[in-house]
N, C-alpha and C positions, 0 to 999 in steps of 0.2 A: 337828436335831430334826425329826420327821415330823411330819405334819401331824395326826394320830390324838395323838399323845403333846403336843404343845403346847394341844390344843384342852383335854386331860385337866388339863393344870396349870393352865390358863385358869383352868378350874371352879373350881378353890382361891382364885388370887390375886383372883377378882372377888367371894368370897365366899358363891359360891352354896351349897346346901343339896345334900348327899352323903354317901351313907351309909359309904364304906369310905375314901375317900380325904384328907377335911379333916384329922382328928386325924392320921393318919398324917405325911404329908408334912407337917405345921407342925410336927412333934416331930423329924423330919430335918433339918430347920437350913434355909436359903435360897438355899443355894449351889446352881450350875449341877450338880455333878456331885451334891451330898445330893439334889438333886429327880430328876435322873435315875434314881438308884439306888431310891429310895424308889417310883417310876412303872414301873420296870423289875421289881419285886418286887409291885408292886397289882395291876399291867395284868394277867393272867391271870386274878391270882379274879374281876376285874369280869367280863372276858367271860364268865367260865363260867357266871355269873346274870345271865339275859336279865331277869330283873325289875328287877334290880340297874342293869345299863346303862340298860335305858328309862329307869329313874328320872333317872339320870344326866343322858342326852341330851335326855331334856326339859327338864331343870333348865339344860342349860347351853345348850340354845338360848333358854331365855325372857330369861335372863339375859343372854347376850350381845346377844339385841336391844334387851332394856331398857336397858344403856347405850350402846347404836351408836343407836338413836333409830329415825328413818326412812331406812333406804337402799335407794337403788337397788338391782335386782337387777343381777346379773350377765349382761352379752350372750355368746352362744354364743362368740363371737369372743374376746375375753376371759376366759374360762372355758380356751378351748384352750390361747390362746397361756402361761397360766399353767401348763397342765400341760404344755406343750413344754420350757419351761423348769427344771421340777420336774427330768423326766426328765433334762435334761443337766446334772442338777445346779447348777441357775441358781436366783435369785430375780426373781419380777415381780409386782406387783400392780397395778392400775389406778390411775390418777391418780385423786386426789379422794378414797381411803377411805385411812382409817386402819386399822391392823392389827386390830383390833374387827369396824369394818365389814365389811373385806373376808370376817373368819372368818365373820359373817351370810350375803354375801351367797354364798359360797362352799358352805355349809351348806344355803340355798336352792336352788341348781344341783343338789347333789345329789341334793335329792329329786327332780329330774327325771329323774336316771339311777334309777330304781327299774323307768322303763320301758325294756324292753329295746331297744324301737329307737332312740329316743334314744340310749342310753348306743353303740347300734352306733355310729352317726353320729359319736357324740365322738368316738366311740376310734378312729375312720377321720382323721378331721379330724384330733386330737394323731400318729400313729402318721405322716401326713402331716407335719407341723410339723417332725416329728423328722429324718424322713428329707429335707426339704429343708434346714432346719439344719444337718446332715450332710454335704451336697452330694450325697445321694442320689440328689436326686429337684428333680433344680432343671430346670424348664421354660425353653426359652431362646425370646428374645422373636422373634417370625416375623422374617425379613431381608424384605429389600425384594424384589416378585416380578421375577422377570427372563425370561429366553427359556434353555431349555436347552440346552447343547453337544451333550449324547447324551441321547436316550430310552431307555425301555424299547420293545423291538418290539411289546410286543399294541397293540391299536388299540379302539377306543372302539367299546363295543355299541352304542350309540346311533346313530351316524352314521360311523361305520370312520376315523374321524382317528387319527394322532398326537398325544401327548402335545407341546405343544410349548415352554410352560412349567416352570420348575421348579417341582415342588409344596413346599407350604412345609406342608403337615401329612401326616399318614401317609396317610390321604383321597386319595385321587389323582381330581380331578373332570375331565373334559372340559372343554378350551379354548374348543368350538366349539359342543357344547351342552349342556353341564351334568350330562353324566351321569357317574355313579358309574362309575370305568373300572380301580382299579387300588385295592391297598393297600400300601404301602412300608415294611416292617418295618426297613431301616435310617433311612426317617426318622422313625419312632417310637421308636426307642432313641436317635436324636441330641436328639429330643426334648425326654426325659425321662431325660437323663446315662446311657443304660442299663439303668434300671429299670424292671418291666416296666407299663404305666401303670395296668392291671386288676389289680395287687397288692392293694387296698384292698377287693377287691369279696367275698373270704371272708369278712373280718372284719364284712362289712354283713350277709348274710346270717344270720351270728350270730344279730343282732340280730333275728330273724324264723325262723329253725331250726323249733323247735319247733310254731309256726302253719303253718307249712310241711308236718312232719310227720302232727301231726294231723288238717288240713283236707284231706289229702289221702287218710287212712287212711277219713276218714268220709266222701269224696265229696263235701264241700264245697267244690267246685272253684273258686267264688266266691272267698273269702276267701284259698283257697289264690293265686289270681291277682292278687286285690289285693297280697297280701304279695309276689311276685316284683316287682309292680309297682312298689313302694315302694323295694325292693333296687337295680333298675336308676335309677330315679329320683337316689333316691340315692347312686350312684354318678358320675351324669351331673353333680349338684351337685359333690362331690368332688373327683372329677380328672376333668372335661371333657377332659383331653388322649387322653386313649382313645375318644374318642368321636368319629365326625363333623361338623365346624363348624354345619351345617345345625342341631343343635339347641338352636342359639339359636332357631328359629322354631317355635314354640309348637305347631302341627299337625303338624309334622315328629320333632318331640319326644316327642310320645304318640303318633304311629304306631311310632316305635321302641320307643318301650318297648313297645307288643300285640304287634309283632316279636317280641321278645325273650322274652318271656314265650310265646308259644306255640313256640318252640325248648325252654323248660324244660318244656314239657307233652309235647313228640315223646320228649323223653328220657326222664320219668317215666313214660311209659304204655308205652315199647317196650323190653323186658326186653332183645332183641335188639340198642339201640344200648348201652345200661349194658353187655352183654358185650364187643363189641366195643371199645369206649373200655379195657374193663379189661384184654384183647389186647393192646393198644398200649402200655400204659401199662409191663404187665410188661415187654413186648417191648425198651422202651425203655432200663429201667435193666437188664433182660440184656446189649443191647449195653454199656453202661458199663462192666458188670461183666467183658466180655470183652476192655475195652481199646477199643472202638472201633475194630473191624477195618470192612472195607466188606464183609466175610460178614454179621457180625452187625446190623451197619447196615443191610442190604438187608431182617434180618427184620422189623425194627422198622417201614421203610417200608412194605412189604409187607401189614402189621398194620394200618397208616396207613391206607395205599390203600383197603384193606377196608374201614374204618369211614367214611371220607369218605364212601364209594360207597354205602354205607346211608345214611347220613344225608341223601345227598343226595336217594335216590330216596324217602326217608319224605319228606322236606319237599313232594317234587314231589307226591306222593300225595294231601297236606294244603290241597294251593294254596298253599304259603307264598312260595314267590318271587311269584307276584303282589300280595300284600299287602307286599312290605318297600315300606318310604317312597323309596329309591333304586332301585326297580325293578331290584334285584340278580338277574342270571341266573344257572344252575348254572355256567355257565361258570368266571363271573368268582368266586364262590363254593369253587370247587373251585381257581384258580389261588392267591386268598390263604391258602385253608388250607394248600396246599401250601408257601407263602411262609415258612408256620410252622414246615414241616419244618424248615427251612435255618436258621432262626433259633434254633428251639432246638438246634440241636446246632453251632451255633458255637463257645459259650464253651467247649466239650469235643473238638472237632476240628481239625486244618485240613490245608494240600497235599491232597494226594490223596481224604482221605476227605471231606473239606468239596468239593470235587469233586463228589465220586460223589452228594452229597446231590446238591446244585445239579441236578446234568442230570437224578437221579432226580424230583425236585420240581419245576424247572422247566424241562424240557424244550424247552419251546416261546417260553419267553422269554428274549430276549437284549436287548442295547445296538447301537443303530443312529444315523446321524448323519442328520441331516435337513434340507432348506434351509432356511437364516432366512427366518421371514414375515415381516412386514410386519407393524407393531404400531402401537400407540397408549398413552400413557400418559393414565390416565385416575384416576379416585379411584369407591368407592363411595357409593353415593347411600344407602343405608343407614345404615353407620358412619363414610365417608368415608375407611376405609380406600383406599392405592394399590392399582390395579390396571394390570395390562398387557395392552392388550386386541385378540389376534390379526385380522388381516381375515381376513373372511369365517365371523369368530363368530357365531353363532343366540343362544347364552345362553350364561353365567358365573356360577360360584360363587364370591363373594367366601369366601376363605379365615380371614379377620379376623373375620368375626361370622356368615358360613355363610348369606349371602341371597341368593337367586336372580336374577339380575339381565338386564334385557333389552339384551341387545348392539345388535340395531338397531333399536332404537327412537331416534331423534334425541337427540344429546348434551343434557343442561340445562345452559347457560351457567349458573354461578352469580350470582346480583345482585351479587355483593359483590364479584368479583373476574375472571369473566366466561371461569373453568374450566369445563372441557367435566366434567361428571356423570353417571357411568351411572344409570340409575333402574331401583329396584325396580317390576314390575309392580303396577298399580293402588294403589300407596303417593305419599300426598301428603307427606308431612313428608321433606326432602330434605336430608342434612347435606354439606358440602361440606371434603372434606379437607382444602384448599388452606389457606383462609384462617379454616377452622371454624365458619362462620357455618349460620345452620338456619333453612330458610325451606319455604313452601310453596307446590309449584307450581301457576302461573300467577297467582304475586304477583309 
C-alpha cells in the first residue's frame, strides 16, 4: 500500500471528519482488499476537488498530530534513507516513532520539499542512496599511499617534477609542491565503481532551472550567480568524490565554487561556445551511429578540438585561469579535457579505435619508470591521515582531508607517542594519526 492510499485510510480509521470517504469505506466492510477497492474507486473524485482534498489534508494532519502528540521532526538524513528504501521496495522508519508519528513527522518534511531546492537536494541524496544500494555508486575507501612503479610522463607546472606517488583521488597533486598537476580519469571511475561522480549534478540544477532562466532573461546576474552557486555548493555536499580534497578548506571551497560559476557565465553569454559544444555533441553520437570507425571518430574529435580551443581562449580573455584556487594553466586544462575524450569513448570502443583516441587525446602523455626517492613515512597534522613524504618536498597535499601541508618545516614529535607530524601552516590544533591524540603546538 502507498504511502498517499494508507494516509487516505488513516483519515477513516482515526475517525476524522471527511466529506466523500467515511460513509463510503465503513459500508465496504473492513477487510484489506473492501478498503482497497472502496479507496481505489474514491481516490479520483477526491482529487479532482482541490477544495475537497484541502479539506481532507487538513483534517487529517490535525488529526494525526492530535494523536502522535509531540514529535520530533524528521532529520534530512532519515527522511532519505526512508525513501531509499521505499524505492527498493523495503520498509524503514526511525527508531522511537510509532507508525502515527512517523506519518506526522513524514508529512512535515514534506512541506519542505514545496521548495524546489530542497526537494533538488533530497532527490540528489535518495537517487544517491539508491544507486550505492545497488553497488552503483559505492566509493571505496583511499589504500594506504605508497611510491609509484610507473608515472604518467607530464611533469608538474609548478616546479617540472615527476609524479612520484600513487595518487589515491582522481586530483593528481604535486609530491614536491603541492600543485594541481594531472587529473586521472581511470582513478575516478575506480573510485566510484564506474559511475560517473557529477551524475547527480542535473538533477540539483532542477532544483534552481527556472531562477536560473529568468534571472538571467532580466539581467539579474546576481541572483542568477547565487543560484549556480548554490548548484555547485550543493553538489560539493553530495558526492565530494568529484571534487578536489582541498575542499574541505573553507577559502578553497568558495573560490571553486566563483570558479565555477563564472565558467557557467563564459558559456551563457558566448553563443559561439553553446554552438560548438552542440558540434561535438552531434558529432559524437554520429560516430556511434557509424559504428565507431576511426574516420568517424576523427570527426567527433576534430569537433572536440575546436570547442576546447574556444573555450579555452574565452577563459584566457576573462582572466580565468588566474583566479582558479589551484592556479590551473591552459595547459594542464586542455590535457584533462582531452583525458575526457578517452574516457568517454571507452565503454563503446577498443584495439585500434580506443588507440587512435589515446594518441589523438593524449599525445604527449605516456608511462615512464622513474628512480625510487627516498621517502619518509609520516601522518597529517591536520586529520592525521598517512602520508608518504618524498625528499626534497616544498609542500604536500594530504589526500584524506585535502590540507596543504609544510614539508620542511621540522617534524612535530607528537607528546603522546613521539611520531614525527607534518604540520599544516600556521594551524595550532595538531591531530596525531599514530596514536590519535590532539594537542596544541608548543604544549
Amino acid at each position: 500500500m502507498d504511502f498517499e492510499r494508507y494516509g487516505q485510510l488513516a483519515a477513516v480509521l482515526y475517525g476524522l471528519e471527511e466529506r466523500r470517504y467515511a460513509s463510503a469505506l465503513k459500508r465496504a466492510g473492513s477487510s484489506r482488499k473492501a478498503w482497497d477497492r472502496a479507496n481505489a474507486h474514491l481516490a479520483p473524485k477526491l482529487h479532482e476537488d482541490p477544495e475537497a482534498l484541502a479539506t481532507y489534508t487538513a483534517a487529517f494532519r490535525a488529526g494525526l498530530a492530535e494523536r502522535a502528540g509531540d514529535v520530533r521532526d524528521l532529520t534530512e538524513a532519515e527522511y532519505v534513507r526512508a525513501q531509499v528504501k521505499t524505492r527498493l521496495g523495503e520498509h524503514w522508519a526511525p527508531k522511537g516513532l510509532d507508525p502515527v508519528a512517523y506519518l506526522v513527522t513524514a508529512y512535515r518534511y514534506m512541506d519542505l520539499l514545496a521548495d524546489p531546492k530542497v526537494a533538488a537536494r533530497v532527490e540528489a541524496l535518495v537517487r544517491l542512496g539508491v544507486a550505492r544500494s545497488q553497488g552503483q555508486y559505492k566509493v571505496r575507501r583511499l589504500p594506504a599511499p605508497k611510491l609509484a612503479k610507473r608515472v604518467r610522463s607530464n611533469r608538474c607546472p609548478g616546479c617540472n617534477a615527476y609524479k612520484a606517488t600513487e595518487s589515491r583521488t582522481p586530483h593528481v597533486y604535486c609530491d614536491f609542491c603541492g600543485s594541481l598537476m594531472d587529473y586521472d580519469y581511470e582513478q575516478a571511475r575506480v573510485a566510484t565503481s564506474g559511475l560517473d561522480a557529477g551524475f547527480l549534478l542535473v538533477g540539483i540544477v532542477d532544483g534552481v532551472r527556472d531562477t536560473l532562466r529568468s534571472s538571467w532573461a532580466s539581467g539579474d546576474h546576481e541572483t542568477w550567480a547565487k543560484a549556480w552557486a548554490w548548484v555547485y555548493e550543493t553538489d560539493m555536499d553530495v558526492s565530494p568524490e568529484g571534487w578536489p580534497p582541498r575542499i574541505g578548506n573553507p577559502r578553497y571551497r568558495a573560490e571553486m565554487v566563483a570558479w565555477s560559476v563564472e565558467t557557467c557565465r563564459v558559456l551563457a553569454s558566448e553563443s559561439r561556445l553553446k554552438r560548438a559544444n552542440e558540434r561535438t555533441s552531434k558529432a559524437f553520437y554520429k560516430a556511434m551511429e557509424k559504428g565507431g570507425t576511426t574516420k568517424w571518430i576523427g570527426k567527433h574529435l576534430d569537433a572536440a578540438e575546436a570547442g576546447l580551443e574556444l573555450e579555452i581562449s574565452l577563459y584566457e580573455g576573462r582572466g580565468l585561469f588566474e583566479t582558479h584556487p589551484d592556479a590551473l594553466q591552459p595547459a594542464g586544462y586542455r590535457r584533462a579535457n582531452r583525458g575526457g575524450w578517452v574516457d568517454a569513448w571507452k565503454p563503446y570502443v577498443s584495439g585500434d579505435a580506443l588507440d587512435f583516441v589515446r594518441k589523438r587525446a593524449e599525445p604527449e602523455v605516456g608511462w615512464i619508470e622513474i628512480p625510487k626517492p627516498e621517502t619518509e613515512r609520516s601522518c597529517c597534522g591536520n586529520c592525521g591521515g598517512a602520508l608518504v613524504v618524498v625528499a626534497g618536498s616544498q609542500a604536500l597535499v594530504c589526500e584524506a582531508c585535502g590540507a596543504t601541508l609544510d614539508a620542511i618545516a621540522p617534524r612535530f614529535p607528537c607528546p603522546g607517542c613521539s611520531a614525527p607530524v607534518v604540520v599544516v601552516p600556521h594551524s595550532h590544533e595538531i591531530k596525531c594519526g599514530h596514536c590519535k591524540a590532539i594537542f596544541v603546538a608548543g604544549t
